[in-house]
MDTraj code that builds the backbone (N, CA, C; nanometers):
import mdtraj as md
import numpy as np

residues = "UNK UNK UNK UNK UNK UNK UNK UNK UNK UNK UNK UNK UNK UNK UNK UNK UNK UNK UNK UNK UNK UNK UNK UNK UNK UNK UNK UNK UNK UNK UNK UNK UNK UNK UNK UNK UNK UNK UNK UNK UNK UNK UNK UNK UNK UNK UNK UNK UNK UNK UNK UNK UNK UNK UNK UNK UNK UNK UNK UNK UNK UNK UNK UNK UNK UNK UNK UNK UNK UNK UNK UNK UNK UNK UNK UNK UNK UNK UNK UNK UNK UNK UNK UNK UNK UNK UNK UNK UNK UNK UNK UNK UNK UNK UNK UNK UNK UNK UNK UNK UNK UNK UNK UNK UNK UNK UNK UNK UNK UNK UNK UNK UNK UNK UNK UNK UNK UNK UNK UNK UNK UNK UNK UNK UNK UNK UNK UNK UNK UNK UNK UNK UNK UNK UNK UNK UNK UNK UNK UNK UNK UNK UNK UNK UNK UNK UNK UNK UNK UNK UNK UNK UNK UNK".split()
xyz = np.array([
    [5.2477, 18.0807, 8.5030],
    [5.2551, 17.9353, 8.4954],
    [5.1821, 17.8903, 8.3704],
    [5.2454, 17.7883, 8.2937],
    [5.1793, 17.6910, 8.1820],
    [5.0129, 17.6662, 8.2551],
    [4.9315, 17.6593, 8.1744],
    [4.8061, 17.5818, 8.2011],
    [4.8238, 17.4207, 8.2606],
    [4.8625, 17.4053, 8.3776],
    [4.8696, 17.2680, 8.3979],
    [4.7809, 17.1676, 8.3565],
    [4.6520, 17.2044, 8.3419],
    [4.5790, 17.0828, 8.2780],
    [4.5942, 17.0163, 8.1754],
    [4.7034, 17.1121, 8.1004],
    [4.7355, 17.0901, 7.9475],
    [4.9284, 17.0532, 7.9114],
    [4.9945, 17.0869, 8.0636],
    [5.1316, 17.1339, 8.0485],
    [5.1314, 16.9664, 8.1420],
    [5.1017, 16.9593, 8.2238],
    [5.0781, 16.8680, 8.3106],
    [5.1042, 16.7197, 8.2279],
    [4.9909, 16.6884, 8.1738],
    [5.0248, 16.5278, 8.0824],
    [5.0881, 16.5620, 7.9968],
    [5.1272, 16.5941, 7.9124],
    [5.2393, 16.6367, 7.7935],
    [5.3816, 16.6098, 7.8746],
    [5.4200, 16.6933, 7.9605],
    [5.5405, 16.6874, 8.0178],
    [5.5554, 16.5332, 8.0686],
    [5.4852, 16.4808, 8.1634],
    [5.4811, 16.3822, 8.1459],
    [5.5039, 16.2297, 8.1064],
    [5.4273, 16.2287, 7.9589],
    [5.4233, 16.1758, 7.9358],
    [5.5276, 16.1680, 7.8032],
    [5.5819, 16.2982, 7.7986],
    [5.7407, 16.3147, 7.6853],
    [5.7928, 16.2885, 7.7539],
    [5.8653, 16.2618, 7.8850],
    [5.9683, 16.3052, 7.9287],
    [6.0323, 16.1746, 7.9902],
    [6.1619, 16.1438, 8.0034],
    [6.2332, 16.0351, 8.0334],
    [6.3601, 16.0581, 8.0932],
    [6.4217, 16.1803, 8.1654],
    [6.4901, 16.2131, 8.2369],
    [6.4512, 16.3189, 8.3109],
    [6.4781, 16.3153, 8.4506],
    [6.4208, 16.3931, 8.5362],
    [6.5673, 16.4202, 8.6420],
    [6.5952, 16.5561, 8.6664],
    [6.7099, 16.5746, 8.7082],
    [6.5903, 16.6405, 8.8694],
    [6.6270, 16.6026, 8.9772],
    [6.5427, 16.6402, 9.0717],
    [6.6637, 16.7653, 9.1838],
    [6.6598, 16.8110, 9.1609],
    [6.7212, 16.9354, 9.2332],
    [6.7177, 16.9415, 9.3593],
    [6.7729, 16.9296, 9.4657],
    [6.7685, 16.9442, 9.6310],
    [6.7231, 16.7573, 9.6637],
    [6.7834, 16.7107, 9.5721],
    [6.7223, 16.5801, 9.6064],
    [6.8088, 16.5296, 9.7622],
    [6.7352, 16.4820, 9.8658],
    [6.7794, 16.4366, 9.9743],
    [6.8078, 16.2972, 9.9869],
    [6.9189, 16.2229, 10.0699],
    [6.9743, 16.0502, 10.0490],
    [6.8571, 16.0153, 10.2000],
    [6.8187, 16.1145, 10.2587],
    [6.7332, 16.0843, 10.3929],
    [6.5824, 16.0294, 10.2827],
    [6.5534, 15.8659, 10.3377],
    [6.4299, 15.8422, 10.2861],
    [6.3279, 15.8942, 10.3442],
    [6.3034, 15.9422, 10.4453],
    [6.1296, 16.0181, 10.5028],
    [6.1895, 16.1552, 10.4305],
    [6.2096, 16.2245, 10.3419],
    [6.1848, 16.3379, 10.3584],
    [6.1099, 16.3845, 10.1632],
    [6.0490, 16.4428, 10.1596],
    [5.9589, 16.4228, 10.0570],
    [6.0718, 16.4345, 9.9133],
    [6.1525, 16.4883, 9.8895],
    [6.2503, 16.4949, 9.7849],
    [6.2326, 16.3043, 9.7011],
    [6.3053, 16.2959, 9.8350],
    [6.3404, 16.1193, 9.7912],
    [6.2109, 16.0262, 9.7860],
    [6.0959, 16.0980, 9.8479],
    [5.9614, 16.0033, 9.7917],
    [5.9337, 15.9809, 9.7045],
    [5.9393, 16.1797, 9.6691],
    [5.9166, 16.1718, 9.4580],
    [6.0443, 16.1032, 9.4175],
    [6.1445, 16.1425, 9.4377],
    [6.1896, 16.0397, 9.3324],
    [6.1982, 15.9173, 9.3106],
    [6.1651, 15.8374, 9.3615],
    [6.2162, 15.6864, 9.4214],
    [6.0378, 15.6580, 9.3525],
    [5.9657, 15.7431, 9.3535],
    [5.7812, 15.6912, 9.3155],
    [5.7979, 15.7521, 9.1586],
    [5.9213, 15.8445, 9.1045],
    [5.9082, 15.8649, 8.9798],
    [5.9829, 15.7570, 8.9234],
    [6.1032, 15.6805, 8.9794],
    [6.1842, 15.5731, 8.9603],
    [6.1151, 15.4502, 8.9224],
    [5.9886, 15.4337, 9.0077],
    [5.9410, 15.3107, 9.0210],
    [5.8392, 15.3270, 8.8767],
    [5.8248, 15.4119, 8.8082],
    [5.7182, 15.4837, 8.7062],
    [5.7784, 15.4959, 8.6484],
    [5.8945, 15.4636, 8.5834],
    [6.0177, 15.4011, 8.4789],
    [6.0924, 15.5254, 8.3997],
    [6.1261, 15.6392, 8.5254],
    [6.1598, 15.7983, 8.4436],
    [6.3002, 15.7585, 8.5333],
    [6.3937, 15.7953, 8.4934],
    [6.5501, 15.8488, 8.4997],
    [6.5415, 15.9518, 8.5812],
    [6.5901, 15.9293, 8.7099],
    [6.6375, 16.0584, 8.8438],
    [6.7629, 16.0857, 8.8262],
    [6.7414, 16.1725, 8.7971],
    [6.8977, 16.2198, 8.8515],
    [6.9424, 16.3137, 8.9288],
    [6.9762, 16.2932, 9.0171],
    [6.9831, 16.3663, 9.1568],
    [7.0972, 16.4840, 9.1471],
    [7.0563, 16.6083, 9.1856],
    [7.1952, 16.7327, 9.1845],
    [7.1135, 16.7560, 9.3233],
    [7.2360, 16.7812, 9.3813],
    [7.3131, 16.8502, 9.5104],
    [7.4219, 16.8396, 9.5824],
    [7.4127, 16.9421, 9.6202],
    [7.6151, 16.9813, 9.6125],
    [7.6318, 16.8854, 9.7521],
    [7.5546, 16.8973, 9.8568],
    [7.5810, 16.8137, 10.0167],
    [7.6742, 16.6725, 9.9652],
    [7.5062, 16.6134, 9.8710],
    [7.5656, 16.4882, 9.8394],
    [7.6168, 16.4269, 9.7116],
    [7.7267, 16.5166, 9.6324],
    [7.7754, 16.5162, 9.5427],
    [7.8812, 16.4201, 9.5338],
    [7.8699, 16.3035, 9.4255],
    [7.9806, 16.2063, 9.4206],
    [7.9098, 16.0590, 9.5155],
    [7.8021, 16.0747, 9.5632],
    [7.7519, 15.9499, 9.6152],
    [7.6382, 15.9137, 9.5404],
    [7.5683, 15.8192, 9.5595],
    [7.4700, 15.7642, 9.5074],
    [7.3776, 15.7404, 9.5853],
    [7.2272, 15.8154, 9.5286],
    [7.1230, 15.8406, 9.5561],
    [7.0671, 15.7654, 9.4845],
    [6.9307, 15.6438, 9.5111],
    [6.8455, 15.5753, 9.4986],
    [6.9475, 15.5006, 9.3702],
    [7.0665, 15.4541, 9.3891],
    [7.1232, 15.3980, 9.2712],
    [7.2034, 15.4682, 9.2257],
    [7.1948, 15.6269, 9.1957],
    [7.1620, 15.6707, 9.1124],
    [7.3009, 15.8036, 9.1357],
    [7.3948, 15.8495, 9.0349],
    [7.5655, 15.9073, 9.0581],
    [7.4682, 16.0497, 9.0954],
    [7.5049, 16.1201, 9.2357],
    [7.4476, 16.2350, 9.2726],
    [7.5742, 16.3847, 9.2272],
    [7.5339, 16.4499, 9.1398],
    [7.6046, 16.5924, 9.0886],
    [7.5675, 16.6946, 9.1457],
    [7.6757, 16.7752, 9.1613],
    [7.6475, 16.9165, 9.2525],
    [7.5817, 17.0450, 9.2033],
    [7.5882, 16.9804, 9.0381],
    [7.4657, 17.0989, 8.9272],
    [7.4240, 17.0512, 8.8693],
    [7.3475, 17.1167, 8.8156],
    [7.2400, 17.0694, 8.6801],
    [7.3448, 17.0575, 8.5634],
    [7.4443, 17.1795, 8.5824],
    [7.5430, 17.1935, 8.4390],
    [7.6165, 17.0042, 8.4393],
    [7.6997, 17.0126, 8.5384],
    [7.7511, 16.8867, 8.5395],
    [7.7003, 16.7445, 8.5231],
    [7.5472, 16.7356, 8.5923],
    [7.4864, 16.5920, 8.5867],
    [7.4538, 16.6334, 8.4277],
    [7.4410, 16.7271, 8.3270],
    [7.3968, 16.7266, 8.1723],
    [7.5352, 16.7161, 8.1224],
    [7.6487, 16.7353, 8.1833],
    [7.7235, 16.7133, 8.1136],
    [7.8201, 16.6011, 8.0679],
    [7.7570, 16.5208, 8.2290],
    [7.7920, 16.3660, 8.2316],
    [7.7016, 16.2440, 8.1652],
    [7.5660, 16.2975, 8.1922],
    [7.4801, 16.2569, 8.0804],
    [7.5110, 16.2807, 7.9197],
    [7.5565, 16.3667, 7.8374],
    [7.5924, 16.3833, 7.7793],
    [7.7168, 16.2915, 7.7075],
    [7.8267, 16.3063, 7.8033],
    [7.9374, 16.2184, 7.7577],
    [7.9180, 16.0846, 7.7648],
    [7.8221, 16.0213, 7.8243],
    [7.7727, 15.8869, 7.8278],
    [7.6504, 15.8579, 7.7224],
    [7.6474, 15.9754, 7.6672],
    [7.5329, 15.9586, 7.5494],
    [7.3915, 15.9133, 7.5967],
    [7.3602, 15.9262, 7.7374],
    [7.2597, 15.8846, 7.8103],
    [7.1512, 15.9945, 7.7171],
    [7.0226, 15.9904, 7.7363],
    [6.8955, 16.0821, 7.7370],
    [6.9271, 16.1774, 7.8503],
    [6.9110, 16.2712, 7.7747],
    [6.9528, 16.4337, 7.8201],
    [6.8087, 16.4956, 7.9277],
    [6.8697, 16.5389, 7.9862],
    [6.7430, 16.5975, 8.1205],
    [6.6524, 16.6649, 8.0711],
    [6.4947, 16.6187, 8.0740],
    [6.3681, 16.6356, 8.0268],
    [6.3264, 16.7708, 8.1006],
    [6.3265, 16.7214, 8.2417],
    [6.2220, 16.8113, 8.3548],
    [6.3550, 16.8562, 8.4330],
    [6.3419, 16.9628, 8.4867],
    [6.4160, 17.0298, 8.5626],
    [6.3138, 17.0385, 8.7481],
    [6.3404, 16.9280, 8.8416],
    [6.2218, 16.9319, 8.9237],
    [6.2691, 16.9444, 9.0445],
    [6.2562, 17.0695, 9.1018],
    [6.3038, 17.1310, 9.2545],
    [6.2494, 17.1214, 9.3154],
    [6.3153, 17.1006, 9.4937],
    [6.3137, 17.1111, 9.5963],
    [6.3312, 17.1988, 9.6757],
    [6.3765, 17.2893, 9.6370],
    [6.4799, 17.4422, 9.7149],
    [6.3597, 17.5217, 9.7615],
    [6.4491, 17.6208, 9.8620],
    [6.3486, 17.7948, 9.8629],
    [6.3352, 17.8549, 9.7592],
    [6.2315, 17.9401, 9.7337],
    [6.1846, 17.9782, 9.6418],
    [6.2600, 18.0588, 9.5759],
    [6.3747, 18.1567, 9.6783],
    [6.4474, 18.2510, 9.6875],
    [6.5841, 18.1994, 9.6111],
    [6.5893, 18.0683, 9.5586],
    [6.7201, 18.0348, 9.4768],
    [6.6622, 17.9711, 9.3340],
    [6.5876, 17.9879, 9.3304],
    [6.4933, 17.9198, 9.2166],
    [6.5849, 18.0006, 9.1178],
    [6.5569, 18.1171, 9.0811],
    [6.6067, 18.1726, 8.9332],
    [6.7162, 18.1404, 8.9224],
    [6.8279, 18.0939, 8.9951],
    [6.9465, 18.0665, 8.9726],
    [6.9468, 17.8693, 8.8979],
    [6.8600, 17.8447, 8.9808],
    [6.7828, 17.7253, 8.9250],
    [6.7687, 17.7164, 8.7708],
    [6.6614, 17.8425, 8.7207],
    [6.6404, 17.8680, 8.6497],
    [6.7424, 17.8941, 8.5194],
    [6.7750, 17.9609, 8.5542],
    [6.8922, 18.0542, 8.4628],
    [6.9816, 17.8523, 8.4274],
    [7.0156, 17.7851, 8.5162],
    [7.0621, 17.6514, 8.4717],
    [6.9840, 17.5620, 8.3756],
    [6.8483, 17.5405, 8.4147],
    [6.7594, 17.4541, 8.3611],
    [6.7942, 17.4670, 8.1932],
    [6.7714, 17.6468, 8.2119],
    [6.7926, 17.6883, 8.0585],
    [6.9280, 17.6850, 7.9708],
    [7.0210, 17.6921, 8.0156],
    [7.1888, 17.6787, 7.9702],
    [7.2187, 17.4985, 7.9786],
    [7.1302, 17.3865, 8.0469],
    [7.1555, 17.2836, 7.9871],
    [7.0356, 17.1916, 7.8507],
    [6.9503, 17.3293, 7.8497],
    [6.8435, 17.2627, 7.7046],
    [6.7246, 17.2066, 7.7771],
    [6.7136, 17.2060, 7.9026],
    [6.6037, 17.1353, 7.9686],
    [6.4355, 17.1570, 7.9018],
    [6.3508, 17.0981, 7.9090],
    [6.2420, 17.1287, 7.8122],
    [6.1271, 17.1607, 7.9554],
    [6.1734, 17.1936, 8.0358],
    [6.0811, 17.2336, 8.2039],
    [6.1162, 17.2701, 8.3080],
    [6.0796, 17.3075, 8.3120],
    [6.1305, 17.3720, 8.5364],
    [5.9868, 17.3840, 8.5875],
    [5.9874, 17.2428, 8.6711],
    [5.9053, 17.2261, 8.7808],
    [5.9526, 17.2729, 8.9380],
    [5.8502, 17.3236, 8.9795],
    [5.8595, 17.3713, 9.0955],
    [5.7825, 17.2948, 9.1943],
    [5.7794, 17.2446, 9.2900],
    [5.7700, 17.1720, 9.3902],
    [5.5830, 17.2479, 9.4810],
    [5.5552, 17.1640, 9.5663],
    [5.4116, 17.2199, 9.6402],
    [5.5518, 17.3326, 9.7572],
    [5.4786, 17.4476, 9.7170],
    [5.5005, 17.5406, 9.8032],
    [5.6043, 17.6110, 9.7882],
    [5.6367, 17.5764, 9.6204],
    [5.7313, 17.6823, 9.6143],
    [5.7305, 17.7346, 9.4716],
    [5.7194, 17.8638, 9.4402],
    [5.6718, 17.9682, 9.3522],
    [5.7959, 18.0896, 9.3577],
    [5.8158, 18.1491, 9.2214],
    [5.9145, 18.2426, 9.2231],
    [5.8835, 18.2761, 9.0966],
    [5.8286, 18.3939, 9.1001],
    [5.7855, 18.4741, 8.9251],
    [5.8832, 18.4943, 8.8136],
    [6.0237, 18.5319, 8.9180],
    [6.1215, 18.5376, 8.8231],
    [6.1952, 18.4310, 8.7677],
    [6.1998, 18.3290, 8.8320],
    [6.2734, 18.2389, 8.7832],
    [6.1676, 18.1789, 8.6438],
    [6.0014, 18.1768, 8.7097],
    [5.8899, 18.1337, 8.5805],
    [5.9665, 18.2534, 8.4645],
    [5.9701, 18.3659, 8.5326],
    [5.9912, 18.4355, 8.3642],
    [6.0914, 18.3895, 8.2781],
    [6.2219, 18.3557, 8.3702],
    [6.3634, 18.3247, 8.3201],
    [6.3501, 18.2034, 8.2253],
    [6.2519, 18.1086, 8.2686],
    [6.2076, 17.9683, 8.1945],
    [6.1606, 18.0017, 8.0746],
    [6.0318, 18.0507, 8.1207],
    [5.9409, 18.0792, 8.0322],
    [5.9955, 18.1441, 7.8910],
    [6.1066, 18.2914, 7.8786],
    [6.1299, 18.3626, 7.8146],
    [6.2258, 18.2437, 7.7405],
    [6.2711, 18.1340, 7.7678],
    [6.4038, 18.0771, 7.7041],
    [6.3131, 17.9870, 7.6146],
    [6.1660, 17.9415, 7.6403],
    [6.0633, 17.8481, 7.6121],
    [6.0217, 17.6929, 7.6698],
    [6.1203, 17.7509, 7.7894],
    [6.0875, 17.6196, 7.8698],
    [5.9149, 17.6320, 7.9341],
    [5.8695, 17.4762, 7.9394],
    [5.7133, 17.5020, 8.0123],
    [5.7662, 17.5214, 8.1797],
    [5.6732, 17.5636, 8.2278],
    [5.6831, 17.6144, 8.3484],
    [5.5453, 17.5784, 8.4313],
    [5.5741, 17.4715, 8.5671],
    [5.5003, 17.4718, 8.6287],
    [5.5257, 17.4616, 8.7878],
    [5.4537, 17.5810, 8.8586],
    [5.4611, 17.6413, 9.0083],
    [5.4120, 17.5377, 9.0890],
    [5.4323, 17.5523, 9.2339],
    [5.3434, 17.5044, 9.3253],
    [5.2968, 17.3551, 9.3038],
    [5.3191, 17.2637, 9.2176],
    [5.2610, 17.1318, 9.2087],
    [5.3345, 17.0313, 9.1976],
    [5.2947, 16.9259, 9.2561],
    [5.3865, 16.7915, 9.3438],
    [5.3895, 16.6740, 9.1893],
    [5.5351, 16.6663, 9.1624],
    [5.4853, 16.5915, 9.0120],
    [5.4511, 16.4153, 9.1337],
    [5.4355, 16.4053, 9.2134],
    [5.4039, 16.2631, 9.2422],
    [5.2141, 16.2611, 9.2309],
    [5.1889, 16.3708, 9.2975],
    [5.0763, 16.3832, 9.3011],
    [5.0287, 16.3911, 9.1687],
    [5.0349, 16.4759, 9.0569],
    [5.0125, 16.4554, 8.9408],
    [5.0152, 16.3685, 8.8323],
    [5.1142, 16.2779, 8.8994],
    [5.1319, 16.1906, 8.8093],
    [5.0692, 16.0851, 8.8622],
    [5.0201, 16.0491, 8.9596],
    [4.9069, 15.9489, 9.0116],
    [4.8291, 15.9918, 8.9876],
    [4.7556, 16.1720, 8.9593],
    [4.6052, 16.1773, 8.9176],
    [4.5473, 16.1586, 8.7589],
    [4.7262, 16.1883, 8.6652],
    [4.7066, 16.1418, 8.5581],
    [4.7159, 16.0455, 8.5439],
    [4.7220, 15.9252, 8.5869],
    [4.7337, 15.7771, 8.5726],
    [4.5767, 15.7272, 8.6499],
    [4.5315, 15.7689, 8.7654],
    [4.4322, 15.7690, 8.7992],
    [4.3096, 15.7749, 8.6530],
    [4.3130, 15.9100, 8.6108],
    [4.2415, 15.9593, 8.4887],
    [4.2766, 15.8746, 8.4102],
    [4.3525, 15.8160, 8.3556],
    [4.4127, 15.7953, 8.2435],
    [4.3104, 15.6222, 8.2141],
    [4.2860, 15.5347, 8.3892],
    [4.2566, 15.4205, 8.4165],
    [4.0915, 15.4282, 8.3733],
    [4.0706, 15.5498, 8.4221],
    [3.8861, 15.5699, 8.3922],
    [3.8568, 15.5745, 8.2851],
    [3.9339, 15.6495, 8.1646],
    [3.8933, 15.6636, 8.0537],
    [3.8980, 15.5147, 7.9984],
    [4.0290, 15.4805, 7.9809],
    [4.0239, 15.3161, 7.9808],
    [3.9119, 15.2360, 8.0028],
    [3.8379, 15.2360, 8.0972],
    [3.7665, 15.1898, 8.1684],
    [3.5756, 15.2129, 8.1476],
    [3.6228, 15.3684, 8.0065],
    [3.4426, 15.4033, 7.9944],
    [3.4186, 15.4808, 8.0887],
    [3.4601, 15.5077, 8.1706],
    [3.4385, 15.6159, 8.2568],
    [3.4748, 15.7608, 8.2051],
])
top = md.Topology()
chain = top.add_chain()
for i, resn in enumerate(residues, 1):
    res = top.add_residue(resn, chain, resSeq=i)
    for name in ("N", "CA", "C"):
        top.add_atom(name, md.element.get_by_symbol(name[0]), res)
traj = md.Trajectory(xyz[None], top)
């Protein structure tokens, strides 16, 4: 994994499309928290999964891959997918992976509780940053948290 202390705000704070992977249209279930709390924090969701492919999630046209939602982004000349940010078992990640990298993605985030070495290598080796195990909602409230103190003299 990237040094998150350092991979963490950078990604961040570059990034302006967020393609969220296993994203769910059910609001209690944590997929659609993060996104709908990365939505409200003025980043571009874009939802892939195949269940709910062709409907609209938080607004927002839901694609059944990563290849396709970059490729519709693309033909609309929209901003091209920043973060690559999953939901899945850990056990489909590299296939994840192996996508993130064939649409130019500049990350593959992995979700709290889910880790897969190979898919980090598959990222990693293409030069995507790579970060395991960590909740970008949570992070991104502790960097905004931080971000208020320094502000602040603290």
């Amino acid at each position: 994994m990237d040094d998150p202390v350092t991979a963490i705000p950078a990604l961040l704070h570059g990034s302006k499309t967020i393609a969220v992977v296993g994203l769910s249209s059910n609001p209690d279930r944590d997929s659609y928290e993060v996104a709908e709390y990365l939505q409200q924090h003025g980043y571009r969701v874009v939802p892939v999964n195949p269940t709910y492919a062709g409907t609209r999630i938080l607004g927002e046209h839901c694609y059944p891959t990563l290849t396709q939602a970059a490729r519709a982004l693309s033909e609309t000349s929209a901003a091209p997918i920043d973060i690559v940010d999953c939901f899945r078992r850990p056990e489909s990640m590299p296939d994840v992976a192996e996508e993130a990298v064939h649409i130019g993605a500049k990350a593959l985030w992995m979700q709290l509780g889910v880790v897969n070495d190979t898919a980090a290598d598959i990222a990693r080796r293409a030069g995507l940053a790579v970060i395991m195990d960590h909740c970008m909602k949570i992070e991104h409230s502790r960097l905004l948290a931080r971000e208020a103190r320094r502000a602040a003299g603290h």
